[in-house]
C-alpha positions as CSV (number, residue, x, y, z in Angstrom):
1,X,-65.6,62.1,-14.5
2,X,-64.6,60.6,-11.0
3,X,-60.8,61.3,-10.7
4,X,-60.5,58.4,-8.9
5,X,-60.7,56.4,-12.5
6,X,-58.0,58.5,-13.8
7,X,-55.0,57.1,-14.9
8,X,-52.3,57.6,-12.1
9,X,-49.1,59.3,-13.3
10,X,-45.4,59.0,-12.4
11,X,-42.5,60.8,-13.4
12,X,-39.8,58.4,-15.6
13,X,-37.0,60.3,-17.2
14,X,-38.0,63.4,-18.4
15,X,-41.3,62.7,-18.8
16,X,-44.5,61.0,-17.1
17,X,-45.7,57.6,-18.2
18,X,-48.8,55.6,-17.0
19,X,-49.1,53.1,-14.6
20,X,-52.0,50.8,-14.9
21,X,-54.2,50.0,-12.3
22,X,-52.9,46.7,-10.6
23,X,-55.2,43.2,-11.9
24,X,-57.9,42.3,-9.4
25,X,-57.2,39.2,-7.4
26,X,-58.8,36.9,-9.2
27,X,-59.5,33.9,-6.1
28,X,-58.9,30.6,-6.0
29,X,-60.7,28.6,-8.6
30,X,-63.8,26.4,-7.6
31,X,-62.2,23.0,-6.4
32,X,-63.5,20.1,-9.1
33,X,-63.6,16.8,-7.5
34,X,-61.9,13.9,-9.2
35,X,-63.6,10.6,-9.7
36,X,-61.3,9.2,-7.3
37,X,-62.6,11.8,-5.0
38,X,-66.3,10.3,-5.2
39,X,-65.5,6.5,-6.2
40,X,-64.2,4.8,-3.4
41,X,-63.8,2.0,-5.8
42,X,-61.7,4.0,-8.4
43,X,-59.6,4.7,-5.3
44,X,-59.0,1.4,-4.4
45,X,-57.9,0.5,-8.2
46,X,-55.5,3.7,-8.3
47,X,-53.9,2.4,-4.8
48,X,-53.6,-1.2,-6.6
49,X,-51.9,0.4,-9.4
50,X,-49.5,2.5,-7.7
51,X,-49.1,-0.5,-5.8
52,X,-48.2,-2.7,-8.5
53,X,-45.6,0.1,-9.6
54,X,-43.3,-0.2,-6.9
55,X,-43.7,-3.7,-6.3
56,X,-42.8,-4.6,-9.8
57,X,-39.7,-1.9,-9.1
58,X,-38.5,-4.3,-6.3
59,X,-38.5,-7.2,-8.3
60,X,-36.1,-5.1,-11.2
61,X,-34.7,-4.4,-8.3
62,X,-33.8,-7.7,-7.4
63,X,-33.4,-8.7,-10.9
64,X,-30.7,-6.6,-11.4
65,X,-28.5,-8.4,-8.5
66,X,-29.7,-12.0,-10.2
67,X,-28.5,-10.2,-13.5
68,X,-25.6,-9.2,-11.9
69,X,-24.5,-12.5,-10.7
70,X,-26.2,-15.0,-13.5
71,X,-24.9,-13.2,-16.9
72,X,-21.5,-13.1,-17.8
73,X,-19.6,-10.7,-17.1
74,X,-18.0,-10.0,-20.8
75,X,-21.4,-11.7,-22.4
76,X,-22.5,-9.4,-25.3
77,X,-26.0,-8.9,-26.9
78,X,-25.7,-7.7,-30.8
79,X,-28.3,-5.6,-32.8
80,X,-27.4,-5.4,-36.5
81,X,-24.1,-3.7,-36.7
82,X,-24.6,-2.8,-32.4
83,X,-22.6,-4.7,-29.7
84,X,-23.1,-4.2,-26.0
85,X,-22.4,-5.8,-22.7
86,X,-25.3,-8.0,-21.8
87,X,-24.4,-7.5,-18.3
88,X,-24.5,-3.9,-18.2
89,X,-27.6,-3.7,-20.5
90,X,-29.6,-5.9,-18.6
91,X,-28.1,-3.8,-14.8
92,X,-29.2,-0.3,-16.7
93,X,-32.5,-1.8,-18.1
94,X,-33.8,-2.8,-14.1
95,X,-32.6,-0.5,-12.6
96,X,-34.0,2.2,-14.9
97,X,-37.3,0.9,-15.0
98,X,-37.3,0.5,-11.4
99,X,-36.8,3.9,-10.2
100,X,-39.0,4.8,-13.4
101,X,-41.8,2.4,-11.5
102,X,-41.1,4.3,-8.1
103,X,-41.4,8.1,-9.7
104,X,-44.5,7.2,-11.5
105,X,-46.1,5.7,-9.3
106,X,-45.6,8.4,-6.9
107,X,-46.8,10.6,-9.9
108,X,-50.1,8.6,-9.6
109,X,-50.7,8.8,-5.8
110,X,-50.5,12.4,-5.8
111,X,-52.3,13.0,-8.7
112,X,-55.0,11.0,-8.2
113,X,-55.3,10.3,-4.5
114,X,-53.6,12.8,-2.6
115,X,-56.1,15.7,-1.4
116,X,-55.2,18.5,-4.5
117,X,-57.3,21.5,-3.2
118,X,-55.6,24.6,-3.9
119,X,-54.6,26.9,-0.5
120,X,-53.2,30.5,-0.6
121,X,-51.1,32.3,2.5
122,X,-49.9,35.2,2.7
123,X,-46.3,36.1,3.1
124,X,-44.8,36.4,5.8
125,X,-41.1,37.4,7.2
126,X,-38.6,34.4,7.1
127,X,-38.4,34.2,11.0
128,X,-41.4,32.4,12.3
129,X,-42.8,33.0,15.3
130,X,-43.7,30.0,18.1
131,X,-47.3,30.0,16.9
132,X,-46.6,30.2,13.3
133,X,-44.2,27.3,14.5
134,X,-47.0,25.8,15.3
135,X,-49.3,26.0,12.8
136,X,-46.7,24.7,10.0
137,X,-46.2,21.4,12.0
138,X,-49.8,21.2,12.3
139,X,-49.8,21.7,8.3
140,X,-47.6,19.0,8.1
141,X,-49.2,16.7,10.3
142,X,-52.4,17.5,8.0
143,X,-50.3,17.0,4.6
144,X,-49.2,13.3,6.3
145,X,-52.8,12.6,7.0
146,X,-53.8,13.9,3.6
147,X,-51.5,12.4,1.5
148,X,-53.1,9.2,2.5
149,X,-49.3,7.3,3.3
150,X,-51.0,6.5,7.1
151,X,-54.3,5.2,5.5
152,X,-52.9,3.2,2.9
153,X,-51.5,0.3,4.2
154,X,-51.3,-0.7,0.1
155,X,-49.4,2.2,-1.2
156,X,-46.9,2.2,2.0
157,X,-45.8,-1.3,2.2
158,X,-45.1,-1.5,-1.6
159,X,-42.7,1.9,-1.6
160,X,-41.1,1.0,1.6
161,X,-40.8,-2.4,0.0
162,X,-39.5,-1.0,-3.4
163,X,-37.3,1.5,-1.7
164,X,-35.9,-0.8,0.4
165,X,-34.6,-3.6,-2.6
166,X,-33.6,-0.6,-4.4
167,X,-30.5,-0.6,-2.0
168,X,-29.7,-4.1,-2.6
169,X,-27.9,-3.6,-6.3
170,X,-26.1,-0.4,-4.5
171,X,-24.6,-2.9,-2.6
172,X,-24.0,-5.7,-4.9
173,X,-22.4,-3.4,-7.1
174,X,-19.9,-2.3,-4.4
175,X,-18.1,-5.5,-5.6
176,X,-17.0,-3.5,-8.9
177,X,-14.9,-1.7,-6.8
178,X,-11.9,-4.0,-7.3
179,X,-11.1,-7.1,-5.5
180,X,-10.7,-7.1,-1.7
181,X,-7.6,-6.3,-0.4
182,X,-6.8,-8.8,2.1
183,X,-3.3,-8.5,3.7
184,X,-1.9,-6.5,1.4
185,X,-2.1,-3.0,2.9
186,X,-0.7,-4.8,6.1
187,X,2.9,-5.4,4.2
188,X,5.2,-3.8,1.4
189,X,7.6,-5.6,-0.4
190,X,10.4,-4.4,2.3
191,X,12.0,-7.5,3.6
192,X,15.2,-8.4,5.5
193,X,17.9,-7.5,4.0
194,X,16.8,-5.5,1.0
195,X,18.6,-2.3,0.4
196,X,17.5,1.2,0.3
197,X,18.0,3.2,-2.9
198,X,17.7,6.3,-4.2
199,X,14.2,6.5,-6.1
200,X,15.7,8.5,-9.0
201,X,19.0,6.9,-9.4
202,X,18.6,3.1,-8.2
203,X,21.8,3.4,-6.9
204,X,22.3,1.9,-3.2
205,X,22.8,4.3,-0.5
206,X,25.6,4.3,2.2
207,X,25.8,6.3,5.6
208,X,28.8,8.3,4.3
209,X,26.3,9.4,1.6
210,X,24.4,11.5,3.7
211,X,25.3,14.3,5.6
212,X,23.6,15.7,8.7
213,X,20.6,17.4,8.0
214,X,20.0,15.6,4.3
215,X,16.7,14.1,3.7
216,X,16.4,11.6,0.3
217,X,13.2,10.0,-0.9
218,X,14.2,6.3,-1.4
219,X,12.6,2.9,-2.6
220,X,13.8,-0.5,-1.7
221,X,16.2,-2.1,-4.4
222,X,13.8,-4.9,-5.5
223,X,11.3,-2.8,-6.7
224,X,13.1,-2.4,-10.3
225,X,12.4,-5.9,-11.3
226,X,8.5,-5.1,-10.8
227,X,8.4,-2.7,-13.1
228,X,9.1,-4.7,-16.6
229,X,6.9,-7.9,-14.9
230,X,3.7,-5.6,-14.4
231,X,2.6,-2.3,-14.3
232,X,0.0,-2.3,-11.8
233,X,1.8,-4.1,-9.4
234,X,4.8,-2.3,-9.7
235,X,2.9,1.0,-8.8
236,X,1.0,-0.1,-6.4
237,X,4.5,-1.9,-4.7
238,X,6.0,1.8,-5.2
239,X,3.0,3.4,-3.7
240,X,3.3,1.3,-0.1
241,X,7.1,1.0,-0.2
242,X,8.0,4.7,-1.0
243,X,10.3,6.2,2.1
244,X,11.9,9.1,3.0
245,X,16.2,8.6,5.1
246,X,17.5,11.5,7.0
247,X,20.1,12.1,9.1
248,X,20.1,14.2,12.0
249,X,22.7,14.4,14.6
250,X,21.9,11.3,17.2
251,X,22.2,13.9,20.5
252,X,19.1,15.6,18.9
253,X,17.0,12.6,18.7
254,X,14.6,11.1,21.0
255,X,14.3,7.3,20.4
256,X,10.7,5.5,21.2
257,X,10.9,2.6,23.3
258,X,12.5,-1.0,21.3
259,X,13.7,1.2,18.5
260,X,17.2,1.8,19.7
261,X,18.4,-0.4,16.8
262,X,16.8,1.0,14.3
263,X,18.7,3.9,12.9
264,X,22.3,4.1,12.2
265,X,24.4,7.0,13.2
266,X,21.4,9.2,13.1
267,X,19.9,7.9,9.5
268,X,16.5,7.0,10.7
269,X,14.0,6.2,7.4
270,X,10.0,6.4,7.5
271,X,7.1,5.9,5.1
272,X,7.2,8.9,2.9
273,X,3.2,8.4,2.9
274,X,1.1,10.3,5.3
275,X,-0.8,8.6,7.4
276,X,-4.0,11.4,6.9
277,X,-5.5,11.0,3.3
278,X,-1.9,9.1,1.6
279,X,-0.7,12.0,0.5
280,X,3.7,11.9,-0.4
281,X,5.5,13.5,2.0
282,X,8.9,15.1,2.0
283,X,9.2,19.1,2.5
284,X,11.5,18.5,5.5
285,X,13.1,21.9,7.9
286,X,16.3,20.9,9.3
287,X,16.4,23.1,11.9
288,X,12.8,21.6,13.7
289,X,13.6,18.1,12.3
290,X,9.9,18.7,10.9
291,X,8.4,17.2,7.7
292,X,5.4,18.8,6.5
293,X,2.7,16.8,4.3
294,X,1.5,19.5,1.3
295,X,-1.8,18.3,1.3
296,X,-3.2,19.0,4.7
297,X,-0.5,20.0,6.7
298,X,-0.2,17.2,9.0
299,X,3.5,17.8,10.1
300,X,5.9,15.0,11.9
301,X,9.1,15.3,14.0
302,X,11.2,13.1,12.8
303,X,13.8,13.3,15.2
304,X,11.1,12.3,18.0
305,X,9.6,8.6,16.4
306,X,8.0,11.0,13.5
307,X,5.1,11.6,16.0
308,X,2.3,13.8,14.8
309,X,3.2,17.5,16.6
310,X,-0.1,19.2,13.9
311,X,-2.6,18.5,12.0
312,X,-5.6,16.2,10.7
313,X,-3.0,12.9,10.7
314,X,-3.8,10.7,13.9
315,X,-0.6,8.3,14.1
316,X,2.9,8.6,13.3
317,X,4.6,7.8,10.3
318,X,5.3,4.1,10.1
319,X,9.4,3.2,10.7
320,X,11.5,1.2,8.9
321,X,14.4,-0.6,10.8
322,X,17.9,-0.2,8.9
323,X,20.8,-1.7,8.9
324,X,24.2,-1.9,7.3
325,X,25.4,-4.9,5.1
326,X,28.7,-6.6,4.3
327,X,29.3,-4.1,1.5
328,X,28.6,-1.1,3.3
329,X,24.7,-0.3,1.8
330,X,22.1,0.7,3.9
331,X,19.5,-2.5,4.5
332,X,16.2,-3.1,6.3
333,X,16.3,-5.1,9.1
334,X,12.6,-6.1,8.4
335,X,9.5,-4.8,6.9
336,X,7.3,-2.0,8.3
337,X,6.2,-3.4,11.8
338,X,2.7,-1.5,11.3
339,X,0.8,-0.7,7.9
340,X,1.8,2.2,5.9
341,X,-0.7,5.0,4.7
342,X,-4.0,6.5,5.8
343,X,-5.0,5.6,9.7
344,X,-8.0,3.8,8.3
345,X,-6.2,1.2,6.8
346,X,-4.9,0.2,10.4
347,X,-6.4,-2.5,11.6
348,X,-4.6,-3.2,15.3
């Protein structure tokens, strides 16, 4: 017997086990040609078909921003003891079968008309060398001109097309978002005149209520009534018009330009919202006058205009003017003179 037919041997454990001789390579199967590959005439019906896919998927496409626009919005469709919104049927049912459209379709082209002959390579290390480089974009190049996307005017025109109205209900939809702002992040309900509270207590704050070195997070007087008219807008007044009052002794400030009026006896008050991401503010260090935002750590000196000394925040906290009433009550002279929260909302 030829001993090279012999089982070979290795030692597992305490004892040996055979290994089997490894399985032959067994090749690349003999290509079959598809009748696409031999009918020009079935090709040219395939590319019509795929075709047709993504054309019809750009007009769901575009039916879905008509749907959007020419249904109701609180319509409903009923089957048997099922309700639903007719709006946001008919939105899911285009837009479904449109991308459905495009991913068949695609299925189709390479199935039936992309070249499918079977390649093998052997492996190689993950760093390429300049001619292996070279060689994969020339594959490339060769799967581009094999796929047929260069040939077929058809085929291409309709998926650009299809992909291209496929962005249009992205867009349309944007308008779910909420209703446009306008000029409301430009202004808070601070006005001339109103006074500055504490945000816990309500109660009206006076300069001899704060000592040097005290910071309080504060809310403008008429934001109480808000909150028993509506909900929403009562939030969304407290989010713009939430500050922060501190006092620091006035040799230790530095004053920007046309603000000398604007604090009094070293109470200076700024939007307690960072002007990064939004984020509340109000971990203050007396000794560096120094408020630190807990989010990202964009951190302000507050004795020097609350200018941005580090961090991701790009402008200062916004100020707001103060004064001091008849009674004695801290007031604002005016609302914010520049918009409060993230820089983006800042529109010069």
């Amino acid at each position: 017997m030829n001993d090279d037919k012999l089982p070979v041997k290795a030692e597992e454990g305490h004892g040996a086990v055979e290994v089997a001789e490894p399985i032959a390579d067994p090749g690349i199967e003999p290509h079959e040609y598809r009748i696409t590959d031999i009918d020009p005439k079935a090709a040219d019906r395939v590319e019509r078909q795929v075709a047709a896919m993504f054309g019809l998927a750009g007009l769901l496409a575009l039916g879905s921003c008509v749907a959007y626009f020419a249904i109701p919005r609180y319509a409903e469709l009923a089957f048997g003891p099922l309700t639903g919104n007719a709006n946001n049927l008919v939105l899911g049912l285009c837009l479904g079968l449109a991308l459905f459209l495009i991913g068949a379709g695609a299925i189709q082209w390479a199935k039936k008309l992309m070249v499918d002959e079977e390649i093998s390579e052997e492996r190689h290390d993950a760093h390429s060398t300049t001619a292996q480089k070279a060689e994969i974009t020339e594959a490339f190049n060769q799967g581009v001109e094999e796929s047929g996307f260069t040939r077929r005017k058809l085929i291409r025109r309709s998926l650009l097309g299809a992909m291209g109205l496929l962005g249009l209900p992205a867009i349309v939809l944007l308008r779910d978002l909420g209703p446009l702002p306008g000029r409301k992040l430009y202004s808070t309900i601070w006005a001339q005149g109103i006074r500055v509270v504490n945000d816990v207590t309500l109660r009206p704050i006076k300069p001899s209520d704060l000592v040097v070195g005290q910071l309080v997070n504060a809310a403008p007087a008429n934001l109480a009534p808000l909150q028993e008219e509506s909900g929403v807008e009562y939030q969304n007044a407290k989010a713009k018009a939430a500050v922060i009052v501190v006092r620091i002794k006035p040799s230790e400030i530095r004053t920007p330009a046309g603000r000398e009026n604007w604090g009094i006896d070293g109470i200076l008050c700024y939007s307690k919202i960072c002007t990064h991401v939004g984020c509340p503010i109000s971990l203050y260090e007396q000794t560096t006058h120094h408020v630190l935002c807990p989010c990202h750590q964009s951190t302000f000196d507050l004795a020097d205009g609350a200018k941005v000394v580090f961090g991701p925040a790009a402008r200062p906290l916004p100020q707001l003017p103060l004064a001091v009433d008849s009674e004695g009550y801290l007031i604002a002279q005016s609302d914010f003179t520049e918009p409060v929260g993230p820089s983006f909302f800042e529109r010069g």
